[in-house]
C-alpha positions, 0 to 999 in steps of 0.5 A: 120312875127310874131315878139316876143314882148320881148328879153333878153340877159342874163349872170349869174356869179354864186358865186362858185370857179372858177371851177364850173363855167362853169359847173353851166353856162352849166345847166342854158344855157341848161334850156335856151335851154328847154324853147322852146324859140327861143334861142342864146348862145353867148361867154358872154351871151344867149339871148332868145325871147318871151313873156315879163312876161316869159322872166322875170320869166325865168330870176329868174329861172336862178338866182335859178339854180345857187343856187340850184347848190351850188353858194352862190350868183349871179350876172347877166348882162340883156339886155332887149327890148320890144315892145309890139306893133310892136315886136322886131327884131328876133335873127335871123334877127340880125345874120344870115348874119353873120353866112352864 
């Protein structure tokens, strides 16, 4: 099985009035989900996995959505693991049996 090297669990909390911010979250979580990248939406954060350097510029993507989107700011909350030598647990390896 190929493991992926990296996976980050991000959630932006853009600084918009309280409204917007699902909407902002939305296309953040669905630029997440164009990726390409094995992906998770959780209730609090998405976690993705691959590559380490991608995951980080895809971590700044996020943080330029919200403004593009109106936010004046962003606070984010990652998780990151990595291991470059024997890769990391998958997504799916971490929750499938809790989905069954």
């Amino acid at each position: 099985m190929n493991q992926p090297k990296a996976s980050l669990a991000i959630q932006v909390l853009p600084q918009v009035p309280r409204e917007q911010i699902i909407p902002v979250v939305d296309k953040v979580i669905a630029y997440l989900k164009g990726t390409g990248l094995p992906t998770f939406v959780g209730p609090f954060e998405t976690t993705v996995e691959g590559d380490f350097d991608r995951l980080f510029d895809i971590a700044k993507e996020c943080h330029l959505i919200c403004v593009r989107e109106g936010a004046s700011g962003v606070s984010t909350y990652m998780k990151v693991a990595y291991n470059p030598g024997e890769g990391v647990w998958s997504i799916d390896h971490k929750v499938a049996k809790h989905h069954t």
